[in-house]
gemmi code that builds the backbone of each chain (N, CA, C; Angstrom):
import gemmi

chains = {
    "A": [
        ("UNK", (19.938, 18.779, -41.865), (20.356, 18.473, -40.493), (19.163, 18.516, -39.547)),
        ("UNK", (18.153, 19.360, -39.552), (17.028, 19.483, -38.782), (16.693, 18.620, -39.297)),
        ("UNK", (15.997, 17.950, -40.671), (15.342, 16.777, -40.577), (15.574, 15.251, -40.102)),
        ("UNK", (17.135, 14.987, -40.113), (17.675, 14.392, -39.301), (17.469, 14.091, -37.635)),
        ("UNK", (17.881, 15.481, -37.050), (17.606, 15.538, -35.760), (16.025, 15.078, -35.446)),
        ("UNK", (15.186, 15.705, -36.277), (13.488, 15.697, -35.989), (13.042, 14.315, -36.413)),
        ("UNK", (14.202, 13.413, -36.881), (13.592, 11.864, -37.204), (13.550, 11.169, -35.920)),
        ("UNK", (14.921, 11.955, -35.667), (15.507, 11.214, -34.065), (14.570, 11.199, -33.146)),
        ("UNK", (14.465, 12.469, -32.571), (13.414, 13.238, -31.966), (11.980, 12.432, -31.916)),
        ("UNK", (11.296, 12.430, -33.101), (9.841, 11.595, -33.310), (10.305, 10.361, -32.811)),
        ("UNK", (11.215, 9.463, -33.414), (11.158, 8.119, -32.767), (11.760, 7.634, -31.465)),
        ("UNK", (12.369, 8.583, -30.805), (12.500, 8.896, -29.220), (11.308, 8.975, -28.867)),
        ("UNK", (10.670, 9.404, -29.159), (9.422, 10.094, -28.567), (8.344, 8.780, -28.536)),
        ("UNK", (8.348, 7.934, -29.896), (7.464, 7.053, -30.714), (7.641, 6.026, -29.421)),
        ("UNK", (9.057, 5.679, -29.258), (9.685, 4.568, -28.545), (8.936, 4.990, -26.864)),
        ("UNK", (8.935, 6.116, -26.398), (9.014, 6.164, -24.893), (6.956, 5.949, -25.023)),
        ("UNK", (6.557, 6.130, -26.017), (5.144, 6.180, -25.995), (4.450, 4.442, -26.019)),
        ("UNK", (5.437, 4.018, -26.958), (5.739, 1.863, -26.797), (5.918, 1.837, -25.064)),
        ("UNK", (6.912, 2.395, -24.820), (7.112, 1.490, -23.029), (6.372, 2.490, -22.474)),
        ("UNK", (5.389, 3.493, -22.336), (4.463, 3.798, -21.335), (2.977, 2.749, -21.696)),
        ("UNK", (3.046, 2.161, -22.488), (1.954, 1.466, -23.083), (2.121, 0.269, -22.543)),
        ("UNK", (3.653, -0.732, -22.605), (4.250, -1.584, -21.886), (4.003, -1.170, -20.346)),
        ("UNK", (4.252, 0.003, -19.446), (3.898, -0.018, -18.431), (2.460, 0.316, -17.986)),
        ("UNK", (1.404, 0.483, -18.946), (-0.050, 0.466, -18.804), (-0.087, -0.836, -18.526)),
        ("UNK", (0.145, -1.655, -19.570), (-0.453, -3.261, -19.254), (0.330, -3.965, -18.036)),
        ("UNK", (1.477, -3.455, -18.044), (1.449, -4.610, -16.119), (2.164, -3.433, -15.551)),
        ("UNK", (1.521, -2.376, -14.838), (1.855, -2.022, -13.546), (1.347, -2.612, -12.486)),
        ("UNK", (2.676, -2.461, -11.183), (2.695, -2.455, -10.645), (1.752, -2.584, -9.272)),
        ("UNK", (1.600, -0.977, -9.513), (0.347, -0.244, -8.737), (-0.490, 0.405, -9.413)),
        ("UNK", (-1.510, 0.766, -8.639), (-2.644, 1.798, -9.587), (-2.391, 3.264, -9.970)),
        ("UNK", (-1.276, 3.707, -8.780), (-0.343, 4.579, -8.850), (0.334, 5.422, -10.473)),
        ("UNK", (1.276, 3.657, -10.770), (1.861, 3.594, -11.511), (1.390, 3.649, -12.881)),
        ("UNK", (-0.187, 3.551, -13.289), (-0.694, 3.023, -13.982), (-1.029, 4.565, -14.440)),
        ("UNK", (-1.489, 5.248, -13.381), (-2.109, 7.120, -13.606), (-0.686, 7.663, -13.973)),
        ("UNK", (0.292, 7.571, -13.399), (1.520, 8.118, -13.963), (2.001, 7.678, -15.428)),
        ("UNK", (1.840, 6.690, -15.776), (2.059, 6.185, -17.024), (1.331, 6.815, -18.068)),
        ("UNK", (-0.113, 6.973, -17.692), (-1.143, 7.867, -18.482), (-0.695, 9.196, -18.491)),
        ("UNK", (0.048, 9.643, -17.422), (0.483, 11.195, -17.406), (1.368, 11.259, -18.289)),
        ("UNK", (2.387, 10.596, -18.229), (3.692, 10.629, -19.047), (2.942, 10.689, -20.369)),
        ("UNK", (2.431, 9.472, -20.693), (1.901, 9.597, -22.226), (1.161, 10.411, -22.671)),
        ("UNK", (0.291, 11.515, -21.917), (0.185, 12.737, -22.397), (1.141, 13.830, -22.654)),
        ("UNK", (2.070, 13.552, -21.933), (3.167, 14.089, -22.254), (3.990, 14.291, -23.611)),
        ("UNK", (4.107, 12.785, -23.899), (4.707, 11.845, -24.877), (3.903, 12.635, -26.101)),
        ("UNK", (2.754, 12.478, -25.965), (1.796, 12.738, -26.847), (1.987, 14.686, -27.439)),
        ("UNK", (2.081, 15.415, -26.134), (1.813, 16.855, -26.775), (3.415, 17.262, -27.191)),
        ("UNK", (4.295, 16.720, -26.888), (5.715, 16.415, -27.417), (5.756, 16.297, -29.406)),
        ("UNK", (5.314, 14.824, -29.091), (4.869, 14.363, -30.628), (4.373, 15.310, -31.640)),
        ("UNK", (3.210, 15.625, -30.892), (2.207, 17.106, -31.470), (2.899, 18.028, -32.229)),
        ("UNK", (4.187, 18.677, -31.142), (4.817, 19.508, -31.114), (5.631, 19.239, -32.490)),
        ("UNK", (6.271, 18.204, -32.380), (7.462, 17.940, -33.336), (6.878, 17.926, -35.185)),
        ("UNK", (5.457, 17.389, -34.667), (5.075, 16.887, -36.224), (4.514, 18.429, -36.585)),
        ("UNK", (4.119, 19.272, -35.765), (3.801, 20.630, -36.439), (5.178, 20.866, -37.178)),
        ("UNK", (6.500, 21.287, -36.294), (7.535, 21.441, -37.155), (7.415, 20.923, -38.438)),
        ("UNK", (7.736, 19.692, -38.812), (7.220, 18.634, -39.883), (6.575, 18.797, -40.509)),
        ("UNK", (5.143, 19.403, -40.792), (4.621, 19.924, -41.541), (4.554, 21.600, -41.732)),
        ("UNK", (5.413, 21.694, -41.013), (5.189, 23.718, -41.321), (4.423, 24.470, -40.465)),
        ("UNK", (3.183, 24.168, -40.481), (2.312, 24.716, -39.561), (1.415, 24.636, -38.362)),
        ("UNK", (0.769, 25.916, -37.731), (0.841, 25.991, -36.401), (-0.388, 25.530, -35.927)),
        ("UNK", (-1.317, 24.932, -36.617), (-2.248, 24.024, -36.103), (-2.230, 23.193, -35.089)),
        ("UNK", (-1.253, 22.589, -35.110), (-1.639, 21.648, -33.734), (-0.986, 21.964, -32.393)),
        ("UNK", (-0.747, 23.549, -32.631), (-0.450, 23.613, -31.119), (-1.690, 23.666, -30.008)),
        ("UNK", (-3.036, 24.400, -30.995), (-4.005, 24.662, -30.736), (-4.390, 22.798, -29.849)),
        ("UNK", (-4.314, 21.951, -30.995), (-4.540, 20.419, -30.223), (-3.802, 20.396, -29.256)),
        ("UNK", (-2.552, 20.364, -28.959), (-1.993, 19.598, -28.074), (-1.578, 20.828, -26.570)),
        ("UNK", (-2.319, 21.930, -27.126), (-2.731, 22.394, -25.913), (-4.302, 21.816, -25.207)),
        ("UNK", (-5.093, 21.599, -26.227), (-6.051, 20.912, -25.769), (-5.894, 19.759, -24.919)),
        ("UNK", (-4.857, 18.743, -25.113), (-4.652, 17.197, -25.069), (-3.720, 17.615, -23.507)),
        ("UNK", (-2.862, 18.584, -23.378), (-2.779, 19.478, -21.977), (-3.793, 19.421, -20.858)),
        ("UNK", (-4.568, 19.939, -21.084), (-5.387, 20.235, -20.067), (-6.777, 19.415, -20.162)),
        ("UNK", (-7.187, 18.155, -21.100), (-7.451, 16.842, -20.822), (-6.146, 16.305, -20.050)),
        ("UNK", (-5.038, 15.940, -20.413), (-4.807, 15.099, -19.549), (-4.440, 15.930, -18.001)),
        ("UNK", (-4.730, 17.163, -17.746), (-4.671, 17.245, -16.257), (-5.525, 17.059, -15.530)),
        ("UNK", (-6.579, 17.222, -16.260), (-7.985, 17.375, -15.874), (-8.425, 15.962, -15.490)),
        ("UNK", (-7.983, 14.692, -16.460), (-8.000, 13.184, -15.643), (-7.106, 12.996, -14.911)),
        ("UNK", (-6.089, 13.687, -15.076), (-4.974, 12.694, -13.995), (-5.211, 13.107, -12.641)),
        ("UNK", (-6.153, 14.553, -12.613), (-6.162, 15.033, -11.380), (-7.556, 13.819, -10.448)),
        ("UNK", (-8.641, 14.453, -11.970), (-9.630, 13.323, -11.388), (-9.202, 11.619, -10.781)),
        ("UNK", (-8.666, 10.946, -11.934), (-7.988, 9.832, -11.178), (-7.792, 9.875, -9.757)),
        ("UNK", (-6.518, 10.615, -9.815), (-5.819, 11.131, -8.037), (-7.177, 11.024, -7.096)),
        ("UNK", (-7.510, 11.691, -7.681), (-9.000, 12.285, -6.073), (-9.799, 11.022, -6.040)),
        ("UNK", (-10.242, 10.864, -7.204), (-11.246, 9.198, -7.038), (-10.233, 8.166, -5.635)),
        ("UNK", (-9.241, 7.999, -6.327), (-8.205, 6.914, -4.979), (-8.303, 7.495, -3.908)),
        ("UNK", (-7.915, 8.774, -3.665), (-7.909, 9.529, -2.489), (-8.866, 9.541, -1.412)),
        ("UNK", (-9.755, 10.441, -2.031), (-11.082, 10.453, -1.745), (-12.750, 9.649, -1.665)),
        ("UNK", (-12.689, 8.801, -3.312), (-13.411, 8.234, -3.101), (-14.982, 9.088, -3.982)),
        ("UNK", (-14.259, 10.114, -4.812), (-15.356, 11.177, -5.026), (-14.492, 12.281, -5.790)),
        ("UNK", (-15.113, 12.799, -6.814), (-14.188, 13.172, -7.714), (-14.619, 14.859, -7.119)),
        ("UNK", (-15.779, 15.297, -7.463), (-16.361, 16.759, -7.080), (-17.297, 16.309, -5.635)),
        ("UNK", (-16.499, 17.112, -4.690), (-17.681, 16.812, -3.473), (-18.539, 17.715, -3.157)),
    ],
    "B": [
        ("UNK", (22.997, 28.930, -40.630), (23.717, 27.271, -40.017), (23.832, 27.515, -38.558)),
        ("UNK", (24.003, 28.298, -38.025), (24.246, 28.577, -36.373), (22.560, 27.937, -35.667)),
        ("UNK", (21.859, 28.629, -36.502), (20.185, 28.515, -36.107), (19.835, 27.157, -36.343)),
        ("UNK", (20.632, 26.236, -37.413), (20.194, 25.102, -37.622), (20.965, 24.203, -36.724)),
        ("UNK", (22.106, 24.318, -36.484), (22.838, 23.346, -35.372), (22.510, 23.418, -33.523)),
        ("UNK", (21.433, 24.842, -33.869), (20.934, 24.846, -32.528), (19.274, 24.183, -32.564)),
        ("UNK", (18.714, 24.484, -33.237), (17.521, 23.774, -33.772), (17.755, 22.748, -32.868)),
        ("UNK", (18.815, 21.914, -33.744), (18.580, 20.347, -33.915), (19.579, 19.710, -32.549)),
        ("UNK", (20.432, 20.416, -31.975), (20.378, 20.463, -30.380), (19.247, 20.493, -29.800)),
        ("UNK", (18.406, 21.387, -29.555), (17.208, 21.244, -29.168), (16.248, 20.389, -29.333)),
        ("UNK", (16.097, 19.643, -30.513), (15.614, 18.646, -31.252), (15.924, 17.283, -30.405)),
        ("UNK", (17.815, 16.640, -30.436), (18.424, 15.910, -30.469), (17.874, 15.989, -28.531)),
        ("UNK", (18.140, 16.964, -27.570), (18.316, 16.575, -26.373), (16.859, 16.465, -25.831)),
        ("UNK", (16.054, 17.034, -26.584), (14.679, 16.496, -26.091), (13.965, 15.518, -26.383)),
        ("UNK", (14.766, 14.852, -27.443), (14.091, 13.663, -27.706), (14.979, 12.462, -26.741)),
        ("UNK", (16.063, 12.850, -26.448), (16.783, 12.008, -25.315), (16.126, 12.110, -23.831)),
        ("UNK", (15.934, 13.268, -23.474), (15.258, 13.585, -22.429), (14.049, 12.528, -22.325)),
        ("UNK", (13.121, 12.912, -23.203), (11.488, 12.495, -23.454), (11.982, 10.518, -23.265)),
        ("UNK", (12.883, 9.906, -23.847), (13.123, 8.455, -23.763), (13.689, 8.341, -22.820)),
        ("UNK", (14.476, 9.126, -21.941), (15.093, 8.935, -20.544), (13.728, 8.490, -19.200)),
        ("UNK", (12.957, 9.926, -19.786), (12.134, 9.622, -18.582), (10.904, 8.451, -18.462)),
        ("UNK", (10.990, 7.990, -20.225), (9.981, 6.556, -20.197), (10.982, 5.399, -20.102)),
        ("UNK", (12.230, 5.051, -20.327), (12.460, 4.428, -19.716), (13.070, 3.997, -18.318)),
        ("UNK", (13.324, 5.600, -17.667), (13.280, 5.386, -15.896), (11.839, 4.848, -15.717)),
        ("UNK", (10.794, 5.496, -16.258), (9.235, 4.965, -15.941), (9.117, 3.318, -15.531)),
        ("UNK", (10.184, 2.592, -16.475), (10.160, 1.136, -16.350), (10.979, 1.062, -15.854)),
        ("UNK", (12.304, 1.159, -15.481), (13.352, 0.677, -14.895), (13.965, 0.579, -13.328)),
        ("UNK", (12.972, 1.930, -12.858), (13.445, 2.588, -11.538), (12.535, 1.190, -10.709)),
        ("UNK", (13.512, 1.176, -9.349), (12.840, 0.135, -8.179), (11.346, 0.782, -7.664)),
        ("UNK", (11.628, 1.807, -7.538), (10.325, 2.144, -6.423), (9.487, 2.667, -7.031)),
        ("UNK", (8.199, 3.238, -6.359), (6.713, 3.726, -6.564), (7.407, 5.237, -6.703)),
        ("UNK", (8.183, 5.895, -5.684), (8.172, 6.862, -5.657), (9.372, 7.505, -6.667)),
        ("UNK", (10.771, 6.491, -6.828), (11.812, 6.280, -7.943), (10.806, 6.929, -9.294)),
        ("UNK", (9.581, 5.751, -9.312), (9.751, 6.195, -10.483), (8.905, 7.110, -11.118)),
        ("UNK", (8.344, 8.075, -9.885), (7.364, 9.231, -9.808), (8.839, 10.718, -10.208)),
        ("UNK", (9.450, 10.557, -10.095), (10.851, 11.572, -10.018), (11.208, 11.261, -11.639)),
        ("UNK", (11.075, 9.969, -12.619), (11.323, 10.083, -13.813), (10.678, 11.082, -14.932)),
        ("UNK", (9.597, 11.056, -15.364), (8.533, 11.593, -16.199), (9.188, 13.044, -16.134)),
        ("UNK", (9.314, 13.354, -14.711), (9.471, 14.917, -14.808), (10.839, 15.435, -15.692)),
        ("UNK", (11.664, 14.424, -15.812), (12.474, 14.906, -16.554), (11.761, 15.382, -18.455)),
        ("UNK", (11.014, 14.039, -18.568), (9.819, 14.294, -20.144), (9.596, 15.389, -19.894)),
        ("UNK", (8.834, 16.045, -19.194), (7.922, 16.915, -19.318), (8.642, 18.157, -18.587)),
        ("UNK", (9.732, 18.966, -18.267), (10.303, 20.097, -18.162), (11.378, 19.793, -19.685)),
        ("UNK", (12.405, 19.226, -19.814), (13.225, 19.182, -20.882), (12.940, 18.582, -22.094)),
        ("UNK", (12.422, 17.506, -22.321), (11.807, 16.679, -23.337), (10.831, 17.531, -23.991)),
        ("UNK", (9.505, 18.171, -23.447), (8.380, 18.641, -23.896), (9.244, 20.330, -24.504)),
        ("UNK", (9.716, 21.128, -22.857), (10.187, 22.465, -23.212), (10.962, 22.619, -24.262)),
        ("UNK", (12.400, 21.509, -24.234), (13.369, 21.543, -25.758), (12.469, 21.257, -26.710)),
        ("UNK", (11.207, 20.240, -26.833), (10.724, 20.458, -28.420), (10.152, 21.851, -28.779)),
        ("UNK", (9.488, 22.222, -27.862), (8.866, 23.343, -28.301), (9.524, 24.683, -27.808)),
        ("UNK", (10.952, 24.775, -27.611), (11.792, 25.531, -27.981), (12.258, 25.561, -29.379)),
        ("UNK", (12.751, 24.310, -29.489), (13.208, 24.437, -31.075), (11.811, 24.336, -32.098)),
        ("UNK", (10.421, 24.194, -31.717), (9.491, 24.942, -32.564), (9.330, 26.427, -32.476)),
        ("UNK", (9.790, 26.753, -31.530), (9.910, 28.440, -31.723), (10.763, 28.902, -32.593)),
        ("UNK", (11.766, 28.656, -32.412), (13.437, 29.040, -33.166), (13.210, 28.360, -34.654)),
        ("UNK", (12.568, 27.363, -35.059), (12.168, 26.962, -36.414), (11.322, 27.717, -37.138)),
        ("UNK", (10.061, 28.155, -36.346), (8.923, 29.493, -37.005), (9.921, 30.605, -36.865)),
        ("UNK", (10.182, 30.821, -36.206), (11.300, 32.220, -36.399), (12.323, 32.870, -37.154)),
        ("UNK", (12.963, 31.444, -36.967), (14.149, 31.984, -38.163), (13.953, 31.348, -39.137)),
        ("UNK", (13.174, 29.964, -39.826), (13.055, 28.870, -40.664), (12.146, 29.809, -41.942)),
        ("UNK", (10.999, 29.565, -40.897), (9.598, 29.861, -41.598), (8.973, 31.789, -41.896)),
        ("UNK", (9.467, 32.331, -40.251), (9.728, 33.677, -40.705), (8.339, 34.517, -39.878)),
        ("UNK", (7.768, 33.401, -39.183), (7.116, 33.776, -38.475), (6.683, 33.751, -36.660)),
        ("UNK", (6.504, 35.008, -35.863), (6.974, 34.511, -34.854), (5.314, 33.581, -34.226)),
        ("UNK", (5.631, 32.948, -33.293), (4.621, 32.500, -32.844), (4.659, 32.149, -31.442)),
        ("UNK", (3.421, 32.225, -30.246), (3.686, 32.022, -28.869), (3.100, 31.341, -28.534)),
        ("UNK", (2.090, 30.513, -28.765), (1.818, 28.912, -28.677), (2.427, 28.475, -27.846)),
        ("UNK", (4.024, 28.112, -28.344), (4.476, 26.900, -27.314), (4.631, 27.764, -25.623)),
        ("UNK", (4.741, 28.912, -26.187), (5.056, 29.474, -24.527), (4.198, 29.561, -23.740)),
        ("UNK", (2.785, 29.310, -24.131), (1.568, 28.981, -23.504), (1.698, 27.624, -23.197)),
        ("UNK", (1.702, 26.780, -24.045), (1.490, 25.095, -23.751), (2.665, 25.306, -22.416)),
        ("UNK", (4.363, 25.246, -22.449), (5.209, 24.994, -21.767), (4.940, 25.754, -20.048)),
        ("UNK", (4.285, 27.207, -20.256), (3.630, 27.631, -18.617), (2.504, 26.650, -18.064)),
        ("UNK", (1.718, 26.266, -18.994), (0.433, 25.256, -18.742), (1.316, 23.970, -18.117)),
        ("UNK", (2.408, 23.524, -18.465), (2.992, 22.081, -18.303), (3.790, 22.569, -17.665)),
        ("UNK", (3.946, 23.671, -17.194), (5.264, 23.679, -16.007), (4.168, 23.869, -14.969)),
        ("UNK", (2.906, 24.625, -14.789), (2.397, 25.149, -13.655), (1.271, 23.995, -13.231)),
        ("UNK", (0.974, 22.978, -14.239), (0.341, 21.651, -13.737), (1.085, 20.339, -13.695)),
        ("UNK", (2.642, 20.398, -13.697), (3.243, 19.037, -13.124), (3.629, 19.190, -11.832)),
        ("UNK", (3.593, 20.283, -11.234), (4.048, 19.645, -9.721), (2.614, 19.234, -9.024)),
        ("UNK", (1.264, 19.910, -9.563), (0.446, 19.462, -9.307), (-0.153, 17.884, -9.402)),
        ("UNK", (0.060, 17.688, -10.428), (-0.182, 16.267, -10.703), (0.858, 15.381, -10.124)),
        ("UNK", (2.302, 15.963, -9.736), (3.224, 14.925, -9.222), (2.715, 15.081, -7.949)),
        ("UNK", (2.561, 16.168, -7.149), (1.621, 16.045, -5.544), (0.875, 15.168, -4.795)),
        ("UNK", (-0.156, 14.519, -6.485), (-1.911, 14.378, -6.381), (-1.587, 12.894, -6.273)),
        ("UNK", (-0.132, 12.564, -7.377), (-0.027, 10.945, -7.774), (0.648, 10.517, -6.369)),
        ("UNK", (1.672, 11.532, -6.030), (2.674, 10.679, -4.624), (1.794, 10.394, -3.372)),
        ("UNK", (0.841, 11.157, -3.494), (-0.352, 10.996, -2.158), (-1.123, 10.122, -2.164)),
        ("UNK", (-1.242, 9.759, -3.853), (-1.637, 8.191, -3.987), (-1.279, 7.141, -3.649)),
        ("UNK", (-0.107, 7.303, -4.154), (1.340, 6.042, -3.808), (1.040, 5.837, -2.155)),
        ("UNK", (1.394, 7.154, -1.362), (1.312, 7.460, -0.017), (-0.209, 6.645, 0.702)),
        ("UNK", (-1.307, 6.794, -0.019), (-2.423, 6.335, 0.291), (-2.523, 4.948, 0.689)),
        ("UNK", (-2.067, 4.296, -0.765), (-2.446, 2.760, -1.401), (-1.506, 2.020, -0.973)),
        ("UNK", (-0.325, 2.627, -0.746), (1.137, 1.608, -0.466), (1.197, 1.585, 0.647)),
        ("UNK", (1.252, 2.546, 1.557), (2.060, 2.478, 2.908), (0.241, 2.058, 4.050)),
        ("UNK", (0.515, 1.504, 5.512), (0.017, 1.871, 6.176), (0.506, 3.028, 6.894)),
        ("UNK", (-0.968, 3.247, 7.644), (-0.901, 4.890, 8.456), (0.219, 4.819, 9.808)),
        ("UNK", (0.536, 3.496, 9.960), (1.616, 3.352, 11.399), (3.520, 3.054, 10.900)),
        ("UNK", (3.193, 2.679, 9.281), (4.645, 2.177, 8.638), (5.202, 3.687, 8.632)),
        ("UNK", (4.271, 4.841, 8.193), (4.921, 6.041, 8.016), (5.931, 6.790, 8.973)),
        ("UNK", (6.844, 7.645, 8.664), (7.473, 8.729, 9.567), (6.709, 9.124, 10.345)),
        ("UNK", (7.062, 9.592, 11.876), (6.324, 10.717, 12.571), (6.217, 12.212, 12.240)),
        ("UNK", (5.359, 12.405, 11.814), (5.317, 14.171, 11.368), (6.154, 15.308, 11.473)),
        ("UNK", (5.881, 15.423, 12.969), (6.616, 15.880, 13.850), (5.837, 16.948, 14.384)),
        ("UNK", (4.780, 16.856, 14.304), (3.624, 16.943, 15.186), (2.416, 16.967, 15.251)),
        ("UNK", (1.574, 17.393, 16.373), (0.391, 16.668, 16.733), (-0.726, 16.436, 15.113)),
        ("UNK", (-0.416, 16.605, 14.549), (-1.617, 16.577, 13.501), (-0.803, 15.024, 12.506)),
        ("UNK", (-1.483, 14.272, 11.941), (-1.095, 13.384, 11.167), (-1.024, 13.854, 9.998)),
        ("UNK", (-0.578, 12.088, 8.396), (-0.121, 12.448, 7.565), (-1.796, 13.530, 6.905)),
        ("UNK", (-1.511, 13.716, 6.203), (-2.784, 14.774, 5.130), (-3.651, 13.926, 4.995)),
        ("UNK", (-3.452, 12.261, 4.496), (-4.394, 11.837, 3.451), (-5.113, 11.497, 4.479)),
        ("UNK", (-4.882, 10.649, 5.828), (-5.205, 10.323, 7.251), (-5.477, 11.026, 8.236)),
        ("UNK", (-6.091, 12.245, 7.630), (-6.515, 13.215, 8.711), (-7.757, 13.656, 8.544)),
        ("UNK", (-8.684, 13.426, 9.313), (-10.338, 13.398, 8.805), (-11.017, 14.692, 8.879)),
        ("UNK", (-11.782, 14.800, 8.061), (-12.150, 16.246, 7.985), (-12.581, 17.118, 8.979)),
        ("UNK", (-13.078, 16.208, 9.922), (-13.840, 17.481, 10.903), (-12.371, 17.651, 12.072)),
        ("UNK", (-11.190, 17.091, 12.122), (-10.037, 17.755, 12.583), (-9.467, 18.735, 12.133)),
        ("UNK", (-9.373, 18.202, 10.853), (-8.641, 18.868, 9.594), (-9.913, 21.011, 10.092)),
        ("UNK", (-11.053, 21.016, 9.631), (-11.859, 21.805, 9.877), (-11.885, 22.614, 11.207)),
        ("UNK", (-11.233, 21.861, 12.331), (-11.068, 22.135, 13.803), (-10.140, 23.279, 13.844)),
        ("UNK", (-8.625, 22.339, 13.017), (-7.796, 23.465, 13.413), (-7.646, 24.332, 12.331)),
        ("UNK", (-7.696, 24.372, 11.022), (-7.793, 25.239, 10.106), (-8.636, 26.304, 9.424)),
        ("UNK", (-9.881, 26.345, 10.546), (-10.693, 27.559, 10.323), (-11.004, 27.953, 11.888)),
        ("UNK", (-9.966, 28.547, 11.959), (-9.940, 29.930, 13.600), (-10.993, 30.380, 13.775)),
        ("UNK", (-12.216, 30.653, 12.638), (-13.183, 31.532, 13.042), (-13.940, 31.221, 13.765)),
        ("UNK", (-14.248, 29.364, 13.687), (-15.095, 28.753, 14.600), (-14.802, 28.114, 15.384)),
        ("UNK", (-13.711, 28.459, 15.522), (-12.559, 28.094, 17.211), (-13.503, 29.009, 18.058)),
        ("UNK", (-12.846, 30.550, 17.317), (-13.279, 31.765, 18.208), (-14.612, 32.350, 18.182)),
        ("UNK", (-15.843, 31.808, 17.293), (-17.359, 31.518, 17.675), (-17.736, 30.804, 18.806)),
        ("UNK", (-17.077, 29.172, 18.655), (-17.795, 28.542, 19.550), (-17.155, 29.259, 20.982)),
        ("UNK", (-16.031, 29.245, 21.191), (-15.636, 30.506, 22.517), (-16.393, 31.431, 22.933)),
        ("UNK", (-17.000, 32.213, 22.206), (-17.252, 33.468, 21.912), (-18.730, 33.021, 22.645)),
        ("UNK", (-19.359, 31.759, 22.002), (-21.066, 31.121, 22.331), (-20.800, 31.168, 23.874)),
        ("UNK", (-20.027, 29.786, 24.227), (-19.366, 29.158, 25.621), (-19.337, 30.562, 26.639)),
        ("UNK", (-18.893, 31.492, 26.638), (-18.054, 32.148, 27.563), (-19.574, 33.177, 27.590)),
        ("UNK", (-20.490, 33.395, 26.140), (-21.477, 34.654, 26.392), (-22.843, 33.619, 26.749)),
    ],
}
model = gemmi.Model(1)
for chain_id, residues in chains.items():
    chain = gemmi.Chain(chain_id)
    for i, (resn, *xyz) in enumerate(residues, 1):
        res = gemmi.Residue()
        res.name, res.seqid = resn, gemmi.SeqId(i, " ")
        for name, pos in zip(("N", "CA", "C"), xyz):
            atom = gemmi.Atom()
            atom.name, atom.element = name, gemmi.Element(name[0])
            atom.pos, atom.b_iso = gemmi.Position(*pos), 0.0
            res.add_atom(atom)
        chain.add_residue(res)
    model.add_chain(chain)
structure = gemmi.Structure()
structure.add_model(model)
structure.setup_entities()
């Protein structure tokens, strides 16, 4: 039954990572484009998450805590570049 | 079996969650519509997976582990940040500075407020220096 659910799960996950990719290539705004990248880090330490289950062990929490705090660390930079104009002033 | 039908609850609603909020990502009308989606991914989508990776090392595997409760404080205490950083974008790039609401008072929006105002009224000390110069 868990492997069931955790098929579901991955290709929920697989699928929302297809349409943030679909909304990379034609957004909108530039906005929309940094949010899309956010989500899919999201998407991504989700994934991480599920396939550790999947294989048993606790290795990749270590990654997708990494892949965490890369993607805050650009999405923030992004933000400020538009904003500001200057990432560290 | 109790541990496994909750597992895979946990499993089942975060992977609904996680596809809810990519496809509001595409579906919603607005800039700001669809700044309010994701967050559903990333509190329920992200937290339910790595809830039910806790409850799987625990009762499955036999070992406890706190990983995810690190990753899930890290992703709860940097999305309102990043949702802040992106709407001020939206706020930046989309709107002009006269289409906006009135504040509701004398100071304008944040992104449109230039630093040496911004510096005027938010550091008192050199309110009450330059006073302090003026008057001695």
């Amino acid at each position: 039954m868990i492997g069931v659910a955790l098929t579901f799960s991955i290709a929920c996950f697989g699928l929302g990572l297809l349409l943030n990719i679909y909304r990379i290539v034609n957004a909108p705004t530039v906005g929309d484009r940094i949010l899309a990248l956010d989500t899919m880090v999201i998407n991504a330490i989700a994934l991480l998450a599920l396939f550790g289950i999947l294989e048993g062990t606790a290795v990749y929490f270590e990654a997708s805590m990494i892949i965490a705090m890369t993607g805050f660390i650009s999405t923030v930079s992004y933000t400020r570049y538009l904003l500001r104009g200057d990432i560290i002033e | 079996m109790l541990v496994e039908i909750l597992i895979s609850l946990c499993l089942v609603i975060s992977g609904i969650f996680g596809l809810v909020g990519s496809v509001g990502l595409i579906k919603l009308p607005d800039a700001m519509m669809r700044l309010h989606a994701p967050t559903k991914a990333t509190t329920l989508g992200v937290g339910g997976a790595l809830i039910a990776s806790m409850l799987y090392f625990y009762f499955v595997v036999g070992r406890f582990s706190f990983h995810e409760l690190m990753i899930t404080l890290f992703l709860f205490l940097t999305a309102p940040i990043t949702g802040h950083f992106i709407a001020k974008t939206h706020l930046h790039l989309g709107h002009k500075p006269e289409d906006l609401p009135p504040t509701g008072s004398e100071r304008p929006w944040a992104n449109y407020e230039s630093d040496e105002s911004r510096a005027a009224i938010e550091t008192p000390e050199s309110a009450v220096n330059e006073a302090a110069r003026k008057s001695g």
